[in-house]
C-alpha positions in Angstrom: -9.5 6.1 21.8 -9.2 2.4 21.4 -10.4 0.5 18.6 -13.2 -1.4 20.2 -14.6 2.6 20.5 -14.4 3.7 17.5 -17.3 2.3 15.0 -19.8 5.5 15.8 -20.1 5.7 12.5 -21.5 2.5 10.3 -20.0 1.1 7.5 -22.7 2.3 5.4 -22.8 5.5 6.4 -19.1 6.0 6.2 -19.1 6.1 2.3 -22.1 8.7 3.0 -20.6 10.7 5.6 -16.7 10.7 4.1 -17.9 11.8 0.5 -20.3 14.5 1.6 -18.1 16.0 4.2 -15.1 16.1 2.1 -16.5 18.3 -0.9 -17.6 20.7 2.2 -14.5 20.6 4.1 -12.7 21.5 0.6 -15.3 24.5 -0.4 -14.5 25.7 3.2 -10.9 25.4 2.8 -11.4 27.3 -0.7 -9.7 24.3 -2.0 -10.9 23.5 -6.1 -11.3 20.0 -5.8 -10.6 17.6 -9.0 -13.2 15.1 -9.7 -11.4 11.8 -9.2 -11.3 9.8 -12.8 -13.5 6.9 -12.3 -11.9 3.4 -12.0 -12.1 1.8 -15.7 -13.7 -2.2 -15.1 -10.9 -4.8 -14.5 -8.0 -5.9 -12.3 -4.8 -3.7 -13.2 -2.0 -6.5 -13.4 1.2 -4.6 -12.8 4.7 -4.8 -13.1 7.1 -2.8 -10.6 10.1 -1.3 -12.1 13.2 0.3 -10.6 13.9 4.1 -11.2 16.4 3.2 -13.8 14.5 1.0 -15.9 15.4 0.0 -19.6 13.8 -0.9 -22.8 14.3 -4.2 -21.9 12.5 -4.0 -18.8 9.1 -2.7 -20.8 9.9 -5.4 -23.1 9.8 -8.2 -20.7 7.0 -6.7 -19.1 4.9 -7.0 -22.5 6.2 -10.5 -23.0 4.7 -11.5 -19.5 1.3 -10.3 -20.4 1.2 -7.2 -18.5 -0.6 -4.0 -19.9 0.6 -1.6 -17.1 3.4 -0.8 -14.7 4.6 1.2 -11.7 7.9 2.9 -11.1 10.0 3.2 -7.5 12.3 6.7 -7.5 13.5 8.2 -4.6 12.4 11.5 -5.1 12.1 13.2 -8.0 10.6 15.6 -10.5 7.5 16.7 -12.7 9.7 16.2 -15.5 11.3 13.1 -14.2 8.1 11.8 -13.8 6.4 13.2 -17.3 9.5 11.6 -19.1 8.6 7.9 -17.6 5.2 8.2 -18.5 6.0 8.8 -21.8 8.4 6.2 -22.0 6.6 3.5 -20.8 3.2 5.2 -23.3 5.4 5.0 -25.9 5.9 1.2 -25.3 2.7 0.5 -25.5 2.0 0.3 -21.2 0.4 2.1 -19.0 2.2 3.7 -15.6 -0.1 3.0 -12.4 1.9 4.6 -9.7 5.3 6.6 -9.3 6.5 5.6 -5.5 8.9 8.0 -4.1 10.8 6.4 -1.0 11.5 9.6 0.4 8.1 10.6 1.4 7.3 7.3 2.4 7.8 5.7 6.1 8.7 9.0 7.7 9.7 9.6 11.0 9.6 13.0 11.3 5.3 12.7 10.3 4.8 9.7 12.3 6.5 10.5 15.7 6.7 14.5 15.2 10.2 14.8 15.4 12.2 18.0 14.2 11.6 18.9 10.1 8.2 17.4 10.0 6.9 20.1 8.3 9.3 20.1 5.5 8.6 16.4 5.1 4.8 17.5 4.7 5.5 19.9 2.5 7.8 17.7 0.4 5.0 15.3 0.2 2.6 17.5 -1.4 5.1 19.0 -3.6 5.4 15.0 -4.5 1.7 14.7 -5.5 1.0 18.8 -7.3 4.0 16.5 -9.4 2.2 13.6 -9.8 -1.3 15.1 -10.6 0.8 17.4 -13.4 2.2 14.6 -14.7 -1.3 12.6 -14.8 -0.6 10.2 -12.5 -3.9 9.8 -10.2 -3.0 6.9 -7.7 0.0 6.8 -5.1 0.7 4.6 -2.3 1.7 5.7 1.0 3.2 4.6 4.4 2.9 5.3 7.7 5.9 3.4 10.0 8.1 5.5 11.5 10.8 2.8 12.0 10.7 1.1 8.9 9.6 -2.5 8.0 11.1 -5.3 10.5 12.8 -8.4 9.4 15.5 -10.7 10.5 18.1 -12.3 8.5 16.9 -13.7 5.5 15.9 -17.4 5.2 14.7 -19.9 2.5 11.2 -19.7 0.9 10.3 -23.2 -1.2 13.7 -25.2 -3.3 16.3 -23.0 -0.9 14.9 -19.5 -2.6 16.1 -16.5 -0.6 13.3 -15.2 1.2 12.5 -12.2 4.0 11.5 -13.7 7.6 10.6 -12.2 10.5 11.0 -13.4 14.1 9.7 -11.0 16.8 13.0 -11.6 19.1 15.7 -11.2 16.4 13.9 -8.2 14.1 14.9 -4.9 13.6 13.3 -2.2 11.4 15.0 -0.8 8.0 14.2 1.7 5.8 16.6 3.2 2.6 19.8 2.9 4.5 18.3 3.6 7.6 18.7 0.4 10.6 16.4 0.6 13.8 17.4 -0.7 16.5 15.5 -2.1 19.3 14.3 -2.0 22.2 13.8 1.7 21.7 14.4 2.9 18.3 13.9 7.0 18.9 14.9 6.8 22.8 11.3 6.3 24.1 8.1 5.1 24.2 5.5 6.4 22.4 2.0 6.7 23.2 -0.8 5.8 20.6 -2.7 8.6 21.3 0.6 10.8 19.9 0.4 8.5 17.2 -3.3 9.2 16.7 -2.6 13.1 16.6 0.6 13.1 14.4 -1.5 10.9 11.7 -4.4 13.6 12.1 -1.7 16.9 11.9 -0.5 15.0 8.4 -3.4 14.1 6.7 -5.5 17.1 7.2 -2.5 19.1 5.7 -2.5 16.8 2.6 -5.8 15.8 1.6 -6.7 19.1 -0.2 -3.9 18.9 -2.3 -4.6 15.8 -3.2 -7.9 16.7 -3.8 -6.5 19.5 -5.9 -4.6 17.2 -8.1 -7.2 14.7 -8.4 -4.8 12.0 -6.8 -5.8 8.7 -4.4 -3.7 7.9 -1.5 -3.4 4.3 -0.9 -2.3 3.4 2.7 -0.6 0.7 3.3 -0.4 -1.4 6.4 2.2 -1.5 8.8 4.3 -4.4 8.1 4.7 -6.5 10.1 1.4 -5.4 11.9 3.0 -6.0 16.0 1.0 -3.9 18.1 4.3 -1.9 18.8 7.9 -2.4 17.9 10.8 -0.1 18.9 8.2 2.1 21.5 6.3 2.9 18.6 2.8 1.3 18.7 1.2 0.0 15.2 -2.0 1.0 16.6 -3.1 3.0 12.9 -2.9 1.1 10.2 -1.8 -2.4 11.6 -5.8 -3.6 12.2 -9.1 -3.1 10.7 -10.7 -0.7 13.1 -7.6 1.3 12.9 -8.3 1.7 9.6 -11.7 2.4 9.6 -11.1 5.4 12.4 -8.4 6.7 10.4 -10.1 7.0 7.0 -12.9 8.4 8.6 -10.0 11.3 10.2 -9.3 12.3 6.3 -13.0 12.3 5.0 -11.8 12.2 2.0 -12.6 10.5 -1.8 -9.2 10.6 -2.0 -7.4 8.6 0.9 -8.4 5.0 0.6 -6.1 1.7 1.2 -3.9 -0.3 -0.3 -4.3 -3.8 1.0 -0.9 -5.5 1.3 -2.4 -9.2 1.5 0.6 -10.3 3.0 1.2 -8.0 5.5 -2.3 -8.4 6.6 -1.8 -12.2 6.7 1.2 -11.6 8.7 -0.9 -9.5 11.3 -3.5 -13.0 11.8 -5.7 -12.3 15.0 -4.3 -9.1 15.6 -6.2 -7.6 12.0 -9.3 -7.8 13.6 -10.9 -9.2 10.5 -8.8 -11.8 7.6 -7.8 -10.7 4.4 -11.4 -12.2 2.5 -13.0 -10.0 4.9 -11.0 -7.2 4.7 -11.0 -7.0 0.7 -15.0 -7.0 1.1 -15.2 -4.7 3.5 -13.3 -2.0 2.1 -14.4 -2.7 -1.6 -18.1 -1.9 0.1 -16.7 1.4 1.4 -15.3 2.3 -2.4 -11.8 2.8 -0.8 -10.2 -0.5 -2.1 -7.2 1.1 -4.8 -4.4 -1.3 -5.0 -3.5 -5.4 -3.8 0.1 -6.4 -2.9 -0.5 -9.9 -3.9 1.3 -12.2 -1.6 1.6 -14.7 1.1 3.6 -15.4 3.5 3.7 -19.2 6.1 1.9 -18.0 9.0 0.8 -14.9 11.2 3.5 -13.0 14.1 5.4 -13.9 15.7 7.0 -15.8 13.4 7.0 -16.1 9.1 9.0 -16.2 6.1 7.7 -14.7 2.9 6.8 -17.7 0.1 6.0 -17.8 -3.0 2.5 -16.7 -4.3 0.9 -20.4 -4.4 2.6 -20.9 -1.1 2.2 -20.2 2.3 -0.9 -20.4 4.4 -3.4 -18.4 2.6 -6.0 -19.8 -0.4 -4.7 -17.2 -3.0 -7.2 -18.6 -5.1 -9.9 -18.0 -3.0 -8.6 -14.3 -2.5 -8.1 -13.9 -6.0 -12.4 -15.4 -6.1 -12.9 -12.4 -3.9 -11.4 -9.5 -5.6 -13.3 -10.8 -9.1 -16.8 -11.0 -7.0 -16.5 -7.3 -5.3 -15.3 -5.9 -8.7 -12.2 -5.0 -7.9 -10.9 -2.7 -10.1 -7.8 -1.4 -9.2 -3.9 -1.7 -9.1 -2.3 -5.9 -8.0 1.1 -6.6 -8.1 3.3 -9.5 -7.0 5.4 -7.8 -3.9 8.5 -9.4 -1.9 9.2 -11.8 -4.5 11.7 -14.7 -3.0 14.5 -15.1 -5.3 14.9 -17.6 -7.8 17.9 -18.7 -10.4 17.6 -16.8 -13.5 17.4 -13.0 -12.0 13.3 -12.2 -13.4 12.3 -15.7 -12.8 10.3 -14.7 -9.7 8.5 -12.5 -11.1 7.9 -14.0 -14.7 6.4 -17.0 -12.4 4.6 -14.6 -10.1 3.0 -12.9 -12.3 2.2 -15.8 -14.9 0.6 -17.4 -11.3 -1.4 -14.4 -10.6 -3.1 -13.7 -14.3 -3.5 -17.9 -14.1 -5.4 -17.3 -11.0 -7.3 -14.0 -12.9 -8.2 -15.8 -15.5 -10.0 -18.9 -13.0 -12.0 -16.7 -11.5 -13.4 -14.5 -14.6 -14.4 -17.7 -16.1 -15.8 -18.8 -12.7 -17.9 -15.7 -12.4 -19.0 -15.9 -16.1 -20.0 -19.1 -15.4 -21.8 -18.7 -12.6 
């Protein structure tokens, strides 16, 4: 089914449609469903922090004016995870998310390739540990050959930067290279793509709706319609989105909008990253911002910094005040600069500037 096909249902009666449905498809399932926790009014501001973060880290997050952060592990445990949480509680933040790499861009889901039901089953084992832990949001991924760059180039003052150029890119992923022109031997169809997406989140949405957990998707990055045989044909447009959120009918699977990788996809999006933020804020399902831009749409960028590149951040940041936005931002693919946490101390000081504008805009207005 192509994209142009698949807008049966109305925006409007999407929200309708995917809210109702999922409570009966989880009483039929005998699934107990956990009421999601409201949204609390504001824009999260986050920091992201490594696995192995230090005091230090929550103290510099404090000193930049952040109130919560999130954590990358690759894998991990209830415990591991209880123990962060209260860590960072204890310094006086809040924890967002706890990513887990592992369960993130996975072949063996995307392309249905041998132990793709151990990867599923990983996954929910990943969020029964999150919902014990009280963590209610998570982003996930959907590539199966990672996220495509070429060598690295310069982003404003000679900072080192990620680029892409179509000819020159291959995909990478924890360790993992992919190589083109095929990276798994051959070329998939997107209607196997379609199916593997429906076989995966049918299996995970009751247990997400058991644990009381969002699922963010995020697009593919960069959004090329295919790359390696494998077409981006899910979550690398709008409609794609739309038809695939509709698949789940689900309060619980909803998007997170990497603002760069959608400015990245341009034409190919289907609708620009103003538009986007509106629409899916209308739909209830808009959970967490990468906040970034990069200087122009595929075939060719470089990632720049945040007041940069060739998207109005200021007019973005307008947008997510004004459709009351109320989940998870963070800076994302942050070029370096001297200093080690310069980019982000600047990043972030840039986005709450940028926060702060449009507040006093709307209370204003």
């Amino acid at each position: 089914m192509e994209p142009n096909n698949l807008l049966a249902t109305t925006r409007r009666g999407f929200v309708r449609a995917g809210l109702g449905a999922a409570g009966v498809a989880a009483s039929a399932a005998g699934a107990a469903r956990r009421p999601l926790e409201p949204l609390s009014p504001g824009i999260k501001i986050t920091l992201q922090l490594p696995t192995n973060f230090t005091d230090e880290d929550l103290k510099f997050a404090k000193q930049i004016g952040v109130r919560y952060v999130t954590v990358g592990t690759t894998g991990g445990t209830y415990e591991m995870f209880a123990d962060f949480k209260r860590r960072i509680e204890s310094a006086g933040l809040s924890v967002t998310n706890i990513g887990n790499t592992k369960v993130h861009n996975m072949p063996e889901v995307t392309l249905n390739l041998p132990g793709r039901d151990q990867k599923i089953e990983e996954y929910k084992q990943y969020l029964r540990n999150l919902g014990k832990a009280g963590i209610h949001y998570t982003t996930y991924a959907h590539m199966a050959n990672g996220i495509w760059s070429s060598p690295p180039e310069t982003a404003r003052g000679g900072a080192p930067a990620r680029a892409f150029h179509e000819a020159t890119a291959k995909g990478y992923w924890v360790g993992q290279v992919f190589e083109p022109p095929l990276t798994h031997g051959r070329r998939f169809s997107k209607e196997e793509i379609w199916e593997n997406y429906t076989y995966f989140i049918k299996q995970v949405v009751p247990v997400a709706e058991e644990e009381g957990v969002r699922i963010g998707i995020h697009p593919d990055d960069p959004p090329v319609p295919e790359l390696g045989g494998v077409p981006r044909c899910i979550f690398g447009n709008f409609d794609g989105y739309v038809r695939a959120l509709e698949i789940a009918n689900s309060p619980n699977v909803g998007v997170c909008l990497c603002c760069g990788t959608w400015m990245e996809g341009g034409k190919y999006m289907g609708k620009d990253v103003y538009s986007a933020a509106r629409e899916f804020a209308k739909m209830g399902k808009l959970w967490k911002i990468h906040f970034r831009n990069v200087s122009a749409p595929i075939p060719d960028f470089v990632e720049e910094f945040v007041d940069d590149g060739y998207t109005n951040m200021r007019k973005l940041m307008r947008t997510l005040v004004d459709v009351d936005f109320r989940g998870i931002l963070i800076a994302d693919h942050v070029p370096g600069m001297v200093g080690g946490r310069t980019g982000w101390a600047y990043s972030i000081g840039y986005i709450r500037a940028l926060h702060d504008m449009a507040r006093d805009e709307q209370r204003r207005a």
